[in-house]
Backbone as a chain_set.jsonl record, in Angstrom:
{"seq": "XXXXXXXXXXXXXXXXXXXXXXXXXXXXXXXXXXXXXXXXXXXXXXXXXXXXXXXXXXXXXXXXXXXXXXXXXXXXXXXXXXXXXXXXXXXXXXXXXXXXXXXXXX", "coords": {"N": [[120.357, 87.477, 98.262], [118.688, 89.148, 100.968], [119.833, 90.27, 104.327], [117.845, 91.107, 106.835], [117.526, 92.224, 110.372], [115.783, 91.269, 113.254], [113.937, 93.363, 113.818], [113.536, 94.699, 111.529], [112.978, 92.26, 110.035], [110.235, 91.994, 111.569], [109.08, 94.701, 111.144], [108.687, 94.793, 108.678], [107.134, 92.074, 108.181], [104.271, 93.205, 109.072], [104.276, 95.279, 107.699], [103.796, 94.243, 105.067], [100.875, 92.682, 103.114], [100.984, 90.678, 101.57], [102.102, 88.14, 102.738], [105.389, 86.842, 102.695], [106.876, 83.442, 102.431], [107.9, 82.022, 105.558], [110.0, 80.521, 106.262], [111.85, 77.962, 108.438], [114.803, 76.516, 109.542], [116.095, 75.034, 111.036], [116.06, 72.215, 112.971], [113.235, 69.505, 114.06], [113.27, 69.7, 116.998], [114.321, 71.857, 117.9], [112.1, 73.404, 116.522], [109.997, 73.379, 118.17], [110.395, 74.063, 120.956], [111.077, 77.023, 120.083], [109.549, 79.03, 117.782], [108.51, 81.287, 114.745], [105.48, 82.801, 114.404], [103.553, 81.221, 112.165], [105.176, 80.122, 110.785], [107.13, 77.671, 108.785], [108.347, 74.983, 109.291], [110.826, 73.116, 107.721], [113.94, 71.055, 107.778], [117.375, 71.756, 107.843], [118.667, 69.561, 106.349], [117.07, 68.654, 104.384], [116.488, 70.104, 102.486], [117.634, 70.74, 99.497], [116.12, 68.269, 98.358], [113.559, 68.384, 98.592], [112.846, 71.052, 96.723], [111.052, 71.435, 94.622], [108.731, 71.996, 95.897], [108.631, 74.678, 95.957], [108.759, 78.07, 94.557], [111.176, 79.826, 91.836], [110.894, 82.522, 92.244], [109.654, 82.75, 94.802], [108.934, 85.013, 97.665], [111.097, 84.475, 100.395], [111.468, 84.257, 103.762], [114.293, 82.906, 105.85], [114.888, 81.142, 108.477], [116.677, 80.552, 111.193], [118.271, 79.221, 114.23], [120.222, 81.1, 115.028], [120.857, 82.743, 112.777], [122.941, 81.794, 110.951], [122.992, 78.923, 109.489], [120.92, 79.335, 108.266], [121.87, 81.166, 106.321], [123.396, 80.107, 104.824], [121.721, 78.194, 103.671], [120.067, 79.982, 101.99], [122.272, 80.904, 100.437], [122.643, 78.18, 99.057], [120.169, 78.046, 97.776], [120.224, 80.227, 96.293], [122.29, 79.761, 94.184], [120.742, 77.922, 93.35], [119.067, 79.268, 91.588], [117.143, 80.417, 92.793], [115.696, 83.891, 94.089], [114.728, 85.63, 95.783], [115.183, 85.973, 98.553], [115.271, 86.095, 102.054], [117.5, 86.188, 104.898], [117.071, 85.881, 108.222], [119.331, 87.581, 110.501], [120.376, 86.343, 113.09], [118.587, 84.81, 113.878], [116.057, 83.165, 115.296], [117.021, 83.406, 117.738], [117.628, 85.785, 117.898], [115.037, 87.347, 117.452], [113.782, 86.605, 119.603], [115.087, 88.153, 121.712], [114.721, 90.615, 120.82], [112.226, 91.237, 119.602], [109.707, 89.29, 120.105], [109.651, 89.014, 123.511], [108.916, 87.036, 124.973], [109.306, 84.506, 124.005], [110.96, 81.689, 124.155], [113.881, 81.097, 125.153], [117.028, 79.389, 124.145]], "CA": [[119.837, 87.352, 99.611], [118.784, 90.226, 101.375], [119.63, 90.15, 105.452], [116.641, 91.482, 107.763], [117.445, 92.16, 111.625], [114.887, 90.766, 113.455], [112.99, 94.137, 113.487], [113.387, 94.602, 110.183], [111.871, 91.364, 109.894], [108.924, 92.34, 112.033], [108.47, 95.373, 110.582], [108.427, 94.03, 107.159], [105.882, 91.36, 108.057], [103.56, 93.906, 109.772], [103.656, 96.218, 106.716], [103.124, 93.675, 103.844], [99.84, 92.638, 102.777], [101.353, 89.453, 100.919], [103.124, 87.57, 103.433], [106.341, 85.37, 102.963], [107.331, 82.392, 103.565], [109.108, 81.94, 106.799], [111.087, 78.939, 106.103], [112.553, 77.446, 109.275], [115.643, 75.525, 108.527], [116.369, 73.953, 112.056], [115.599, 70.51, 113.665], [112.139, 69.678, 114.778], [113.037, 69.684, 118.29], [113.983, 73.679, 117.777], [111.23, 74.246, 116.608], [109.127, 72.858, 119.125], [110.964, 75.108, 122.062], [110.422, 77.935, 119.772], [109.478, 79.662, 116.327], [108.034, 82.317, 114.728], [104.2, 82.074, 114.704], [103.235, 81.116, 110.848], [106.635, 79.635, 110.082], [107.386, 76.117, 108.267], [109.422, 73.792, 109.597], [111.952, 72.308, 106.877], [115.025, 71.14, 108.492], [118.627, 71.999, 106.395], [119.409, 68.491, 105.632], [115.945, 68.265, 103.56], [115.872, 71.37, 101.498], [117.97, 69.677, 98.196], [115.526, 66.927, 98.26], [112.264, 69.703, 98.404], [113.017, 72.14, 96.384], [109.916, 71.254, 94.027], [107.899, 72.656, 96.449], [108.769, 76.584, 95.691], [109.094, 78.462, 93.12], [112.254, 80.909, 92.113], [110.743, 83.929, 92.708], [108.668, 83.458, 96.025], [109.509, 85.556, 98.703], [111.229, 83.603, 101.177], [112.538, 84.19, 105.03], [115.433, 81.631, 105.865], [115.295, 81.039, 110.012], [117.357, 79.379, 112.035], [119.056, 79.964, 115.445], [121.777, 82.32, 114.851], [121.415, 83.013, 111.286], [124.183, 81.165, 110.268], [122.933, 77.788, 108.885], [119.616, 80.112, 107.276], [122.536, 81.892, 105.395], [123.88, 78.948, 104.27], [120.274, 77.608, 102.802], [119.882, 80.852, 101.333], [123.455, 80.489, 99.348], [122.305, 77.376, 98.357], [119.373, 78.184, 96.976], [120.604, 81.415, 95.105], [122.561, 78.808, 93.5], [119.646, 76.778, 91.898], [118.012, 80.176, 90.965], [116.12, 81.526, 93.65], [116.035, 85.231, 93.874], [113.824, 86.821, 96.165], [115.577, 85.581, 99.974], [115.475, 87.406, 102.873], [117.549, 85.997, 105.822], [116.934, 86.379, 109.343], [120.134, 87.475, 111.221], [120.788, 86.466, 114.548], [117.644, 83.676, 113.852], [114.976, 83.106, 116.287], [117.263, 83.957, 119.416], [117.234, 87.987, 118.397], [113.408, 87.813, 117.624], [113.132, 86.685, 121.16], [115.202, 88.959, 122.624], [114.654, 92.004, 120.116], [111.01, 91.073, 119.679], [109.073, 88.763, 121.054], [110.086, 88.755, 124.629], [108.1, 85.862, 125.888], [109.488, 83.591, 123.591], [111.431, 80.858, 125.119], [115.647, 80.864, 124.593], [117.658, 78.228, 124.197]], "C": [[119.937, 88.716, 100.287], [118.501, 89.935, 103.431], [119.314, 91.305, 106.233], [117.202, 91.32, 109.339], [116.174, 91.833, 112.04], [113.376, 91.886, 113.818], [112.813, 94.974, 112.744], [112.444, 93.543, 109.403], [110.587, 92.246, 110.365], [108.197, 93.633, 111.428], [108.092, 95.341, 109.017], [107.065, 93.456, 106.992], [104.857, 91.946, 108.155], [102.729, 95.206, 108.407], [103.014, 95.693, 105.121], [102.153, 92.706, 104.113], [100.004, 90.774, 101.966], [102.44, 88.714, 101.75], [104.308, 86.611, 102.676], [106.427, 84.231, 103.292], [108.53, 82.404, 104.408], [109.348, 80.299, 106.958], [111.958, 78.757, 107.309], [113.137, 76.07, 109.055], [116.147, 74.567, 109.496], [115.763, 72.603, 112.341], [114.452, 70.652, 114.079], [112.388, 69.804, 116.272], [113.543, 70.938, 118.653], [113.383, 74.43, 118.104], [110.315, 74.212, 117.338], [109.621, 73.657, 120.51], [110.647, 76.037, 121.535], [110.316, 78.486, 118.743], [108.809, 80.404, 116.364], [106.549, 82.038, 114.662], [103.743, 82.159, 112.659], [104.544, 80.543, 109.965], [106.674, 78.014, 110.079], [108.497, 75.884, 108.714], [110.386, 73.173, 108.484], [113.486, 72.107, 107.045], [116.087, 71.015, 107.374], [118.675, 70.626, 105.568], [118.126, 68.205, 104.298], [115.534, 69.113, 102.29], [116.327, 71.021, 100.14], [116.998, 68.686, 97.591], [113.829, 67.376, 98.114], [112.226, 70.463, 97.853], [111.164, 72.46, 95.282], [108.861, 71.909, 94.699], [107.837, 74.186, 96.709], [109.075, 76.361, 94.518], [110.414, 79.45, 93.185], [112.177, 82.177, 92.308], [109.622, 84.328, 93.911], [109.591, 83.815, 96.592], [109.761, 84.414, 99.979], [112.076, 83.971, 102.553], [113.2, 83.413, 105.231], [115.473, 82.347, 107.687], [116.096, 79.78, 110.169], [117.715, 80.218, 113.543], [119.204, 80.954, 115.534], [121.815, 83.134, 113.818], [122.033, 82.134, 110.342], [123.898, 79.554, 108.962], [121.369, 78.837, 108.042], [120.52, 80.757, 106.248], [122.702, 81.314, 104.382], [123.057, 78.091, 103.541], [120.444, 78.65, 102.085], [121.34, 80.982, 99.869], [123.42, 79.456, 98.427], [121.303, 77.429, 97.259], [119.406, 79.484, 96.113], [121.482, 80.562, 93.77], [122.211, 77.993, 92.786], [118.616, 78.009, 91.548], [117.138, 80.866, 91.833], [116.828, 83.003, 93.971], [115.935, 86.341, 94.741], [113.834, 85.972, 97.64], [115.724, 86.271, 100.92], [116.011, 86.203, 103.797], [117.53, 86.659, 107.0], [118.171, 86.717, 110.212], [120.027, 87.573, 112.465], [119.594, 85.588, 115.007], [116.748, 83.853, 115.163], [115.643, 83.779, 117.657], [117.477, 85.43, 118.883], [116.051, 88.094, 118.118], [113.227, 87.374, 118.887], [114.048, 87.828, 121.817], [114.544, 90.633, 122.223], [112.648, 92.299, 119.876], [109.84, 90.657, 119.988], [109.626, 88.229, 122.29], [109.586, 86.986, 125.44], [108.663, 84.601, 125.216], [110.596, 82.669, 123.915], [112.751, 81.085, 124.239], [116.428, 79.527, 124.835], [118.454, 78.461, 123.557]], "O": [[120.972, 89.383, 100.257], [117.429, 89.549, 103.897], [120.059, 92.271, 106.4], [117.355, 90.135, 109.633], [115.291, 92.079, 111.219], [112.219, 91.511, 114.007], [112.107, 95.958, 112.965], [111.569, 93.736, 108.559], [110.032, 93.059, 109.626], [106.981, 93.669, 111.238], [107.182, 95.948, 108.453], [106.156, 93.828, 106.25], [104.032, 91.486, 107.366], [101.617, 95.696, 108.211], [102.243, 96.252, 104.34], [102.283, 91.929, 105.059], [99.111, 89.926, 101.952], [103.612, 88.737, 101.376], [103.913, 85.609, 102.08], [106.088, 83.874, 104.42], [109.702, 82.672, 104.147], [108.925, 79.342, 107.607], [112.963, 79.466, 107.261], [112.625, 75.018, 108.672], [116.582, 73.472, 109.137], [114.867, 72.148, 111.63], [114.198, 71.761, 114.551], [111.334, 70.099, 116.835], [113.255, 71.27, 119.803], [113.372, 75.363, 118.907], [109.571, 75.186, 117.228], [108.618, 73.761, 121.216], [109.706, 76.525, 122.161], [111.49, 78.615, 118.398], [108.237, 80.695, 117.415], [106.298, 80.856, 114.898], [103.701, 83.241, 112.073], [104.734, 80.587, 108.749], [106.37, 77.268, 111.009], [109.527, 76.533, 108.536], [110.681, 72.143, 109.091], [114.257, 72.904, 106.512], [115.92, 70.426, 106.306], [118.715, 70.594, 104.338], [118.443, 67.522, 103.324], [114.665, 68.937, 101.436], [115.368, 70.951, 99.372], [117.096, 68.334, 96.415], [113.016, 66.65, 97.541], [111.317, 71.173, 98.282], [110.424, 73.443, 95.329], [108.01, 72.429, 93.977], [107.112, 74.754, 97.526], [109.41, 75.445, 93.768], [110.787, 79.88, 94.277], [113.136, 82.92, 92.517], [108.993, 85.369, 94.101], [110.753, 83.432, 96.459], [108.887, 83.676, 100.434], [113.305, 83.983, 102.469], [112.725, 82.509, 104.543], [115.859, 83.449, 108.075], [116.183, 78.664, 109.659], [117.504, 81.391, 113.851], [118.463, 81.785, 116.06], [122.572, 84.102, 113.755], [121.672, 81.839, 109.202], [124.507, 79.318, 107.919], [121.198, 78.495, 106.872], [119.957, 80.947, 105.171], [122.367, 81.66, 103.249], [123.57, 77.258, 102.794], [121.21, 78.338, 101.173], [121.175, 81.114, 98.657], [123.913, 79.521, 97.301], [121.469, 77.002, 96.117], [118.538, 79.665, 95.259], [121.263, 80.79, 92.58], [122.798, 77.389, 91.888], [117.449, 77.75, 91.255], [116.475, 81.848, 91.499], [118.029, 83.251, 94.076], [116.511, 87.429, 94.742], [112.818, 85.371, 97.991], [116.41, 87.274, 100.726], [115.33, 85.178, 103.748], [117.874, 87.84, 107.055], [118.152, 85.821, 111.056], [119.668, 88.599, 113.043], [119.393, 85.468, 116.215], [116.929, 84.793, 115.937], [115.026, 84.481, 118.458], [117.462, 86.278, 119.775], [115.638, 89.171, 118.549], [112.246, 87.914, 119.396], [113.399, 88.482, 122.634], [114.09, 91.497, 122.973], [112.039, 93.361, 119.997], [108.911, 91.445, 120.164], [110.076, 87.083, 122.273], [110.074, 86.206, 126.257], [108.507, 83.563, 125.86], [111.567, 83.426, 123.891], [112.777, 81.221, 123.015], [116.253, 78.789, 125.805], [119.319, 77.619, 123.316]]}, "num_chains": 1, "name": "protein.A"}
């Protein structure tokens, strides 16, 4: 797992040509206050039970809040083989403050 500040993220996304997935690992009612714009919804408790739906070597962002529970997916899934993780530290609330300003806090 490789951890991305949130304009690290942005500048990441901005410069590659092959986007990521931005895996958001919080609750729907999160993400509905606020996310990144092109980011999946898959809340933690569901990701064991989905995994079928990636492969072990896509590129993958891990959001959440804080970081903290995106870390904690990302550990998991280095654990069944995935390789190629980028988490977000400091999760959606430092892309709003660090990057997208407008985006609602909670």
């Amino acid at each position: 797992m490789q951890p991305f500040t949130a304009q690290e993220l942005n500048t990441f996304l901005s410069d590659n040509n092959t986007p990521p997935l931005l895996l958001d690992v919080r609750e729907p009612w999160e993400f509905e206050i606020a996310h990144i714009d092109s980011s999946v919804l898959l809340p933690m408790h569901q990701i064991s039970s989905s995994l079928d739906q990636f492969t072990a070597h896509q590129e993958i962002v891990l959001i959440c809040h804080h970081g903290i529970r995106s870390r904690q997916v990302a550990y998991f899934l280095e654990s069944t083989g995935f390789t190629n993780l980028i988490n977000l530290e400091g999760g959606v609330n430092a892309w709003a403050h660090e990057v997208d300003h407008k985006m609602p806090k909670y």
